[in-house]
C-alpha positions as CSV (number, residue, x, y, z in Angstrom):
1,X,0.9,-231.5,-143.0
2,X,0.4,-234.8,-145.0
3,X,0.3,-233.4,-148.5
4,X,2.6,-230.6,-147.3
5,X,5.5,-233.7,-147.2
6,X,3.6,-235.4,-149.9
7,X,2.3,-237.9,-148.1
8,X,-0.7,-240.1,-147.9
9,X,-0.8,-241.3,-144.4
10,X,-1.2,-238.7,-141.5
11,X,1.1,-239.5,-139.4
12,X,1.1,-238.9,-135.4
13,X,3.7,-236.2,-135.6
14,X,1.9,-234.2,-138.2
15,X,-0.8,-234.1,-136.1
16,X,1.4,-232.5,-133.1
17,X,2.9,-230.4,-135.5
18,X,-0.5,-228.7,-137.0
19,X,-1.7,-228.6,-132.9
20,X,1.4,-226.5,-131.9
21,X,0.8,-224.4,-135.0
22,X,-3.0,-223.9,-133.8
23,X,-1.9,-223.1,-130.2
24,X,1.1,-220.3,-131.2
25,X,-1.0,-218.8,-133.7
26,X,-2.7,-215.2,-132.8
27,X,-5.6,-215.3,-134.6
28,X,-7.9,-212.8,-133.3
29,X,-11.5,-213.3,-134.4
30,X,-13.5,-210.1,-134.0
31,X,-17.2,-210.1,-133.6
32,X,-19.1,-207.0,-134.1
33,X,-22.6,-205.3,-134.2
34,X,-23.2,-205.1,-138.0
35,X,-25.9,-202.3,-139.4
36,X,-28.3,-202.6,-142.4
37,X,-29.9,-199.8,-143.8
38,X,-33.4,-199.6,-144.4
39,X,-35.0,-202.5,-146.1
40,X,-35.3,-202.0,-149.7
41,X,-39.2,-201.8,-149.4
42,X,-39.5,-198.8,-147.0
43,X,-36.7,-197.0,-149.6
44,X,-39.2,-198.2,-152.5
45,X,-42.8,-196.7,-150.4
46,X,-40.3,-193.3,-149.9
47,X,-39.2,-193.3,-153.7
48,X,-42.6,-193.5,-154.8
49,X,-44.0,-191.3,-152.4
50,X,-41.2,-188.9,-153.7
51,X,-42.5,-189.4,-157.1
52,X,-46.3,-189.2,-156.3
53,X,-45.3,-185.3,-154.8
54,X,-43.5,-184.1,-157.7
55,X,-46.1,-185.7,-159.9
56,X,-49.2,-183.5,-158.2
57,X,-46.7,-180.7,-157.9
58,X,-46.6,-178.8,-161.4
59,X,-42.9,-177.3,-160.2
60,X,-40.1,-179.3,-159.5
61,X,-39.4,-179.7,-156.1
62,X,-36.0,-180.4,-154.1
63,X,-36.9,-183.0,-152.0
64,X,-35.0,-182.8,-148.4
65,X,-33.0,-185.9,-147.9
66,X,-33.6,-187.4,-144.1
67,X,-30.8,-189.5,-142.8
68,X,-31.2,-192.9,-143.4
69,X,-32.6,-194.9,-140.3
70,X,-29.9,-198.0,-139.7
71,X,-31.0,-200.9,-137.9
72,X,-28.0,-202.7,-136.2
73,X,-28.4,-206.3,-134.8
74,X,-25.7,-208.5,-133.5
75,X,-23.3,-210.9,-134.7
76,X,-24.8,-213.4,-132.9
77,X,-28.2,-212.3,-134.5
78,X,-26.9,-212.4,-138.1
79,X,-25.6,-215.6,-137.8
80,X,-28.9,-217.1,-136.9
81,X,-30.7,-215.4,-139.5
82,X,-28.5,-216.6,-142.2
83,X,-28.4,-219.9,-141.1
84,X,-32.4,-219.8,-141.4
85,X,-32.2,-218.8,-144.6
86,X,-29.9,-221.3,-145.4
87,X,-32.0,-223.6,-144.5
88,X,-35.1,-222.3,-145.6
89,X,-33.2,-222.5,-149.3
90,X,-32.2,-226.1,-148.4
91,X,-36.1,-226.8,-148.3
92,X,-36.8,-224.8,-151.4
93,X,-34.0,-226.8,-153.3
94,X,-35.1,-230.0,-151.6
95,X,-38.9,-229.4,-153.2
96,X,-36.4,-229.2,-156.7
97,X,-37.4,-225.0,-156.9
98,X,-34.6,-223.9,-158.3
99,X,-35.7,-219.8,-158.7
100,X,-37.3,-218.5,-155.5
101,X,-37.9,-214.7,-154.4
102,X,-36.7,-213.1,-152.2
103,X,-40.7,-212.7,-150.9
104,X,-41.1,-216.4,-150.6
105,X,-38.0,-217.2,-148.4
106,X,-39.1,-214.4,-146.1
107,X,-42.5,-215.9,-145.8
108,X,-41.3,-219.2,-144.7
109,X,-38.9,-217.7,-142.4
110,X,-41.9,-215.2,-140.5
């Protein structure tokens, strides 16, 4: 409220002004389940699998596509697995490495 009046001392009235705002407003915050699909190493084991059949196969093949398997975890769950790798990152930066993997992060984290 301060820099909305231009001002560079908050004053006790902006301060009720921006908690009555907070109370009236309708924010509605939803949290819901959120679903991954497989991790990009089982898709790479099936895509070279895939390959290794058509390979020993002297025909081409049409390869039946399965439905991809979904894992679904929380909110609550996502959040704490990207605050660990946040702060898994915040040690790798700490130690000055500036380019990690992917496979390196996981480690630390399991």
């Amino acid at each position: 409220m301060a820099r909305a009046h231009c001002d560079n001392v908050i004053r006790p009235s902006y301060v009720r002004e921006v908690c009555r705002l907070l109370r009236n407003s309708n924010i509605n915050i939803s949290k819901q389940d959120i679903e991954f699909e497989t991790i990009q190493d089982e898709i790479n084991r099936d895509l070279q699998k895939e390959r290794e059949n058509q390979v020993m196969q002297s025909q081409p093949s049409e390869s039946t596509q399965q439905p991809s398997k979904k894992v679904k975890i929380s909110f609550e769950e996502y959040q704490k697995l990207s605050l660990m790798i946040v702060q898994v990152m915040k040690v790798f930066e700490a130690q000055g490495q500036e380019n990690v993997q992917q496979s390196d992060i996981i480690n630390r984290m399991v």
